[in-house]
N, C-alpha and C positions, 0 to 999 in steps of 0.2 A: 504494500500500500504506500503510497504517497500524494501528495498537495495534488487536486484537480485544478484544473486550471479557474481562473476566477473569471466575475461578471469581466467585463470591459464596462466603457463607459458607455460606449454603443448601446450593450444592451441593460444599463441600467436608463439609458433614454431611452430607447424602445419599451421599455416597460411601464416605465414610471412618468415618461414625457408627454406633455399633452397634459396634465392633470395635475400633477405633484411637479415636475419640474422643465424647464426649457432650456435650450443651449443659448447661451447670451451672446457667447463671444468663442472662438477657438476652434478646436478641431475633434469633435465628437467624434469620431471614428478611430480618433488616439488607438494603436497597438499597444496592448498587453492589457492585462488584469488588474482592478483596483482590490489593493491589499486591503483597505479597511477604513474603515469610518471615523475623524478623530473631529474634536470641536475645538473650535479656536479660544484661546486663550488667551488675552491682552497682556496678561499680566505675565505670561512663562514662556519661552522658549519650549516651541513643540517639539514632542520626540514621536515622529510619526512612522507607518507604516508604509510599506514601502506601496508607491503609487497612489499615496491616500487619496482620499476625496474629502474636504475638508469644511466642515458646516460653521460661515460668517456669522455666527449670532452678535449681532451688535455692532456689523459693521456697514457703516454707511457711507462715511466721507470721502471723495474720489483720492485724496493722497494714502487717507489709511487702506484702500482697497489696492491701491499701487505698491506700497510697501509691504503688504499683505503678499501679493501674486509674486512676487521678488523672493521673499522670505520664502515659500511656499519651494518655489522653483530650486530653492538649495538641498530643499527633501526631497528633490522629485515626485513631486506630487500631481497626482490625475487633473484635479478642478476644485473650485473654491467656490463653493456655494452662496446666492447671495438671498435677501427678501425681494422677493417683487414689489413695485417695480425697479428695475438697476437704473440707475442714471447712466450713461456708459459717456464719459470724454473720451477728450484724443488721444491722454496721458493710458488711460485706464486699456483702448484699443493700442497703445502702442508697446504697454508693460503685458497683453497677453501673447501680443506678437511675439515678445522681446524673449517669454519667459515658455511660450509653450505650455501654458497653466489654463485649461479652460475655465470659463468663466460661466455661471450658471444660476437662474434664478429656481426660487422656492415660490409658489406661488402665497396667495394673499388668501386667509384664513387655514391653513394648514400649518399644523405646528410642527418646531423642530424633532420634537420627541418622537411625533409620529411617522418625518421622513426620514431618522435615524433609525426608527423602528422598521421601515421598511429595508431601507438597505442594508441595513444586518439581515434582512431576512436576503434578500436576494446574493451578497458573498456568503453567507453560510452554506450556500450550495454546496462550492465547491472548498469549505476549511479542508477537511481530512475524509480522504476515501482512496479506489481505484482510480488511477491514472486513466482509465476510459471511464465515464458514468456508465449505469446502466443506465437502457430505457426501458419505455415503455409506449409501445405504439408509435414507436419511432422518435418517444420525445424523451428529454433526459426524465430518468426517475424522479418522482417530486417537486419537479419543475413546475408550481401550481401557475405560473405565471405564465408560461410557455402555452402550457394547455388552454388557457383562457383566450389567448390571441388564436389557438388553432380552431377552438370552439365555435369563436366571433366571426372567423372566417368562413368556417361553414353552413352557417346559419346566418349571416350576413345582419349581424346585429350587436351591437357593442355589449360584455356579459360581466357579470362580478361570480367570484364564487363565495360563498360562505360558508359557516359552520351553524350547529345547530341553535346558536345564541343570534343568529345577523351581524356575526363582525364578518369585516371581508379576510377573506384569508390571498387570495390574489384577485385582477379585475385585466380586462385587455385593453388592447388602443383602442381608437375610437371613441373614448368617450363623451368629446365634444357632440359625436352626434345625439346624445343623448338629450335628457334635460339636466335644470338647476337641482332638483333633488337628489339625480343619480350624483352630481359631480359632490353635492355633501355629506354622501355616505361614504364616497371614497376619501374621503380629506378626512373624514372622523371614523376611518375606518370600523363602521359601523351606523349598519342601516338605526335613521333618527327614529325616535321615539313614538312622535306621532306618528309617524308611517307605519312601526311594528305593532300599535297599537289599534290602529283601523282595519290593517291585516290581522290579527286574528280576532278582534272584533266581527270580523266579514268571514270567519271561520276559512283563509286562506291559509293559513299555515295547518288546520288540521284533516285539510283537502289535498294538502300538499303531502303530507304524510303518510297519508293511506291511500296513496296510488302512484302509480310506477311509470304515468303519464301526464305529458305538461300540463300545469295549471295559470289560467289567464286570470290576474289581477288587474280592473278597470277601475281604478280609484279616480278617476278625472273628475267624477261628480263629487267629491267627499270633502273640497275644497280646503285642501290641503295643496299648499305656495308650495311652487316650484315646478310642479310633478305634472309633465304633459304629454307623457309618451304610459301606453298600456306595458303592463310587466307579464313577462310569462315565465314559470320556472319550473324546474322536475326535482325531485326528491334525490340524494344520492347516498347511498343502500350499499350496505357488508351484510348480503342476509338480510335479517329483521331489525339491523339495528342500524340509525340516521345519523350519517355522518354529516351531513348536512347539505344544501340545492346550490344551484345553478338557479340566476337570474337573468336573461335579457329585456333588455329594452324595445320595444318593437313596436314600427309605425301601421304595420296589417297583421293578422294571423299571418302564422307559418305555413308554407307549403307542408305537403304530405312528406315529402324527401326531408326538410329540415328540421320537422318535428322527429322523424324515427332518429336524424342526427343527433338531435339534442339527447333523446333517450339514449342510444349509444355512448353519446360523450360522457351521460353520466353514470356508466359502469366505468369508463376511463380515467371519468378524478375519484371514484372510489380506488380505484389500485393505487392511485398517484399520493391520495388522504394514507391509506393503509400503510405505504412505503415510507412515506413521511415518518408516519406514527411508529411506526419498529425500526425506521433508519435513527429517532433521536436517543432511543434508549442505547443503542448500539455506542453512536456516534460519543454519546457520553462516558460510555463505560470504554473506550478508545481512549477518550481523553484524558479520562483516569489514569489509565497505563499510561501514557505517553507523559503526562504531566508526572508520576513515580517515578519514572526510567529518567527524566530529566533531572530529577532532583537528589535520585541518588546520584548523579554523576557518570562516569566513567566512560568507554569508546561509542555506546550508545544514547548516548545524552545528545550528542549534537543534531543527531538524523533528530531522536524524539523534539527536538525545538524547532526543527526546520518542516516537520512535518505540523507544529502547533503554530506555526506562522511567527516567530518568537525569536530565530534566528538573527543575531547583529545585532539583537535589540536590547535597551535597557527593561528589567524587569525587575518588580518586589516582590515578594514571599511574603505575605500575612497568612500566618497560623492561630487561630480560634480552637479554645478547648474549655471546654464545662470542669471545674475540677471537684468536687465533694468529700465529703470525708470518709467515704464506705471505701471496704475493698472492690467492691464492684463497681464501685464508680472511678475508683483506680486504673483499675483493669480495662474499663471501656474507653477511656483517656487515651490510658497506652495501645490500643486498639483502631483509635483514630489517627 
């Protein structure tokens, strides 16, 4: 086993662009893998990962964003993320030229926590596994994101996927075609409140659940801002038990071919939910060993850091222990 390769920045725009972020300035198609996620600190000298992607909170001023991309550029670092909207000068086009650092907005009402939370989801991909992923129906394993845009494409309609609470777990491109409600469930990953609650009000979620066939949600009358397109969704099943639907947007019923698609699709993010769910148990107890083997030391410590992405890098050791006065709580001390 060793490091799969990571997102690029490409396909953290292709995923995430359009909705969550846009290419301001640079060169989105950058070669190679962004290493990780770090957030900017006024006050410290960064110690980043290699090819970060680096989330500007609190940066505005067109010199600070210039010394910023400069500084950035000695980490070699992917892109500097900024809030919508960027003022962009000629200083600011001339230091992303200068520096190769793209330049990148967040849009307005979406918060940092939750596009840090997305991008860790999407390099988590590839932290530690096989040098080839597996797939699944030709798409990488657990690739929820992946599947979403192949889904959209087949049914020709922009989709979210979720789980059995309405947080979105991944959503495709397209989703400007949508409406204003679908783009605030993606930014608060997680279908709003009023919406869940007129939905099973309207006994949609307990229709959705007990059939294996799309269900059309026409909330346009229920006068509820934003929401102007009808929803249609299917249930997504291990067995008997609800891992959670598939949502599109959609401006007519589906054809006869796109509705069996959709049914299909959702036996395909059932394996993709399933691989997910026994790849992090896995992936964890992986990193158990790996994180032991480093810390005992010796000729296998340095693969276990390079495989933990951790290589070159400065790192701290904080160790937490309950102590008690029993021998058995002795015992389980020295245990841990």
């Amino acid at each position: 086993m060793n490091l799969r390769p990571h997102a690029s920045l490409g396909r953290v725009l292709d995923d995430l662009g359009g909705t969550l972020l846009d290419l301001v300035l640079g060169d989105g198609d950058r070669p190679g893998g962004i290493g990780g996620v770090a957030i900017h600190d006024p006050l410290d000298e960064p110690a980043l990962p290699q090819h970060a992607l680096v989330l500007g909170v609190g940066l505005a001023g067109p010199d600070e964003v210039v010394r910023q991309l400069r500084t950035l550029a000695r980490h070699d670092a992917a892109g500097l993320v900024l809030r919508a909207p960027v003022a962009v000068t000629p200083a600011i086009t001339a230091a992303v030229e200068e520096t190769g650092v793209a330049l990148l907005s967040l849009a307005r009402g979406a918060s940092w926590a939750q596009l840090a939370a997305m991008l860790r989801s999407l390099l988590a991909e590839g932290d530690v596994g096989d040098a080839q992923p597996e797939t699944l129906a030709g798409l990488p394993s657990g690739d929820l994101f992946a599947v979403a845009n192949a889904i959209a494409a087949l049914i020709d309609a922009p989709v979210t996927i979720e789980d059995r609470r309405s947080r979105v777990l991944a959503f495709s491109g397209r989703q400007d075609e949508a409406d204003a409600s679908r783009v605030e469930t993606i930014l608060g990953r997680q279908v709003p409140e009023r919406f869940a609650r007129v939905l099973a009000d309207r006994g949609v979620f307990r229709e959705l659940y007990r059939t294996d066939q799309p269900v059309y949600a026409d909330l346009r009358g229920e006068g509820l801002e934003g929401l102007k397109l009808v929803r249609v969704a299917v249930a997504v099943r291990a067995g008997d038990e609800i891992l959670g639907s598939i949502w599109a947007a959609v401006r007519e019923p589906l054809t006869a071919d796109r509705t069996q698609a959709l049914c299909d699709a959702a036996r395909l993010v059932a394996l993709h939910l399933l691989r997910v769910r026994a790849g992090a148990d896995v992936e964890r107890r992986l990193r158990a060993d790996l994180l032991s083997t480093a810390l005992e030391g010796g000729a296998a410590a340095r693969e276990a850091l390079s495989r933990l992405g951790l290589a070159d890098q400065p790192v701290v050791v904080l160790a937490l222990a309950v102590l008690g006065s029993g021998a058995a709580d002795a015992e389980l001390a020295a245990d841990r």
